[in-house]
N, C-alpha and C positions, 0 to 999 in steps of 0.2 A: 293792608295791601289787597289789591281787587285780585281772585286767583281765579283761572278758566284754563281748560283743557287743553285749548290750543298751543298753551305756551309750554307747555312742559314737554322734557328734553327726554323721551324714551331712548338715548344712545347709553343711559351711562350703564356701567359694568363693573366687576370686579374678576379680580382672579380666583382660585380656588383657592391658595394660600394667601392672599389677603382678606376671605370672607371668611376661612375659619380661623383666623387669627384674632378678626375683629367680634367674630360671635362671640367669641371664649370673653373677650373683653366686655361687650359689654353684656353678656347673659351674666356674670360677676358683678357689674355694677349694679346692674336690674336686681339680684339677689340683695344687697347692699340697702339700696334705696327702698325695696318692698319691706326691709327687716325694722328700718327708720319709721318710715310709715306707718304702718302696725304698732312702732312701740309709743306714737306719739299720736295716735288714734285720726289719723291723716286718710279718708278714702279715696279715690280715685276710683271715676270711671273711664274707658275708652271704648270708644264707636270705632267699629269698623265696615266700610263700604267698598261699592267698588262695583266694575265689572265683573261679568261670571266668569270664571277661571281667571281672575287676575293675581290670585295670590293669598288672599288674608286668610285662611287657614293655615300655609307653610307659615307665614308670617307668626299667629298665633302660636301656632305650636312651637316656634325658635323665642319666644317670648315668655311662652309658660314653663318651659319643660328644667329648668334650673330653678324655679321659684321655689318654694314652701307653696306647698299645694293646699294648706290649710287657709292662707290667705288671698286665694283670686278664687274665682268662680268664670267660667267663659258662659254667657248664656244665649245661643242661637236662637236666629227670629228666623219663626217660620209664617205661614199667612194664620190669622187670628183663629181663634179659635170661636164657636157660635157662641159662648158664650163673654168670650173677648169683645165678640162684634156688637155687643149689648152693652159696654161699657165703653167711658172715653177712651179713644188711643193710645193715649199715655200711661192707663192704669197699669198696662202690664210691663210697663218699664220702672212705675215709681214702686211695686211691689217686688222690683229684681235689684236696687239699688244695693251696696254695700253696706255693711256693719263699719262703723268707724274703725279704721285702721286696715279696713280691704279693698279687693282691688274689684270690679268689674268689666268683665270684657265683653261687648254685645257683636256678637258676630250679625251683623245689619242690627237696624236700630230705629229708635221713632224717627227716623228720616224717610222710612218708606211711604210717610204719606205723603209725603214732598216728590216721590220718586214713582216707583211703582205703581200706590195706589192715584198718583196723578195721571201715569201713562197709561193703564189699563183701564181709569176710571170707576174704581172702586170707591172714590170721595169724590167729590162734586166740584167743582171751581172754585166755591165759594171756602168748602170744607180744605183744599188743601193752599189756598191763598192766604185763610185766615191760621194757618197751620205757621208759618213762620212766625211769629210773635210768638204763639202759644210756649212753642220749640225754645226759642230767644228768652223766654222769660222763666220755663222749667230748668233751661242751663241755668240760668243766671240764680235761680233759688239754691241749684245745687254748690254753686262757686263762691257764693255768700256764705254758705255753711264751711268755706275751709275744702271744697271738693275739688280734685283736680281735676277738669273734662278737657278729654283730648281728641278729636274726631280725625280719622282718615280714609282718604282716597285714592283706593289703589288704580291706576291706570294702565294699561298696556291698549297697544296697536289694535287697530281692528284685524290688522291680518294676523297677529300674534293672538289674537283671541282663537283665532277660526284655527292654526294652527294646534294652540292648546287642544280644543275643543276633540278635534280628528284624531288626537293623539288621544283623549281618554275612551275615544269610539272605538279604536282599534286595541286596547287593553283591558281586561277582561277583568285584573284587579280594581280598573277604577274607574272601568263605563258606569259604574252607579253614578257616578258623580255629574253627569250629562243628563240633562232630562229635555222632555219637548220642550218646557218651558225656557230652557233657557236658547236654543234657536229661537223661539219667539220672541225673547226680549231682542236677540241679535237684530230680527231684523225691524228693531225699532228702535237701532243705535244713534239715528238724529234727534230721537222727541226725548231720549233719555240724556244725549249729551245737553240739549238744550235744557234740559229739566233740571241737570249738575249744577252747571254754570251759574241758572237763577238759584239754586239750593246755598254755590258759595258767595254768591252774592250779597243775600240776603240772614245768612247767619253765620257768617265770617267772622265773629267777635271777639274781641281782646284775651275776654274771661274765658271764651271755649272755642279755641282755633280751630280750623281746617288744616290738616297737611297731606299734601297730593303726593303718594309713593308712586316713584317712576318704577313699574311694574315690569318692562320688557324683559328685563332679568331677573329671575328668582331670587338670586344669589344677592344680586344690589339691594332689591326691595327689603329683604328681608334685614339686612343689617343697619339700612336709610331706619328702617319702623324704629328696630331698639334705642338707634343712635340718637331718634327725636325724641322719644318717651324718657328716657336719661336724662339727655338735657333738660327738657321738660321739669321733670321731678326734680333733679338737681334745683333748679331756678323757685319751684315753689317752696322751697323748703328753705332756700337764701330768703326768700320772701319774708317766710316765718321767722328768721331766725334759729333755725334748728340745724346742728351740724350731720354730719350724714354718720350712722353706727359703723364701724369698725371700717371708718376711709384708711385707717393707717395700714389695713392687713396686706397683703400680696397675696396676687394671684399663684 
């Protein structure tokens, strides 16, 4: 399925008692599934993207905070480091991969050369046109190994950005979270959606899907993320034939 920004529905919602109804649900199953996984040496990684303040930290942290802390690792990407910049792109992702039977979270991911370093011009046309295969084929090493890659994109409004934005300007616990940088990506929200779009385009694949979190609510996105990584897991583990560790217990 072709996926592009335009089409997604930022209306949907939840209540307050059906969004912690449904966390409790599935942060229990997410516990469930990671316990499986580990014992049957099963890694998983997940990309997370997005726009600036669209959410994948709340997200992350409603995902991690019931696990076995011993088994995920979250690893935030920030811009390379000079001696990153002296190696291929991809090294500082294949050296952050999981031990069999863990989980990896990349808060941004080797997509930033498809993304960022395409907008800003940090790689070169060539460099980040030839970046899709490279991309397409490092999944694909990983999902032949039994790896589950799951990638997502958080979305919200352009006005629901700028809203967020104003609100961590004006709060003193979380204006860190606002930098110049990220008004400067704002106001480059056409060359970046344009840059998404080719991104789901072009590695949209079977083995390591796209899924676009409708962001305009917290509350939604956040329970949308669990809801797909469950199924998710659930489904690769039917794959294998492996049943899921203690499905019979109650919450």
């Amino acid at each position: 399925m072709h996926l592009t920004l335009q089409e997604v529905d930022l209306s949907k919602k939840l209540s307050k008692k059906e969004y912690k109804a449904q966390l409790k649900h599935y942060q229990f199953e997410l516990l469930k599934l990671q316990q499986t996984f580990y014992l049957n040496d099963i890694p998983a990684v997940f990309a997370f993207e997005g726009w600036d303040a669209a959410g994948k930290g709340g997200a992350i942290k409603r995902l991690t905070e019931r696990l076995d802390p011993r088994g995920y690792k979250v690893h935030p990407t920030a811009a390379p480091t000079t001696e990153e910049k002296s190696q291929h792109y991809l090294q500082r992702f294949w050296r952050n991969l999981p031990r069999y039977g863990g989980i990896a979270i990349f808060d941004r991911s080797w997509y930033g050369r498809v993304l960022v370093e395409r907008i800003e011009g940090f790689a070169t046309e060539d460099e980040w046109q030839r970046a899709y295969g490279q991309i397409n084929n490092f999944e694909k090493t990983l999902t032949d190994e039994k790896f589950l890659v799951l990638k997502f994109w958080f979305h919200v409004s352009k006005d629901e950005q700028l809203a967020r934005f104003k609100s961590r300007e004006e709060d003193p616990f979380r204006r860190w979270k606002l930098t110049e940088e990220d008004w400067r990506n704002r106001e480059q929200w056409d060359a970046y959606e344009e840059a998404v779009d080719d991104m789901f385009a072009k590695t949209n694949t079977k083995n390591a899907p796209w899924y676009i979190i409708e962001g305009n609510q917290k509350r939604y996105a956040r329970v949308r993320t669990l809801q797909l990584i469950t199924y998710a897991m659930r489904k690769h583990l039917e794959k294998l034939n492996i049943p899921v560790a203690h499905d019979h217990l109650q919450k």
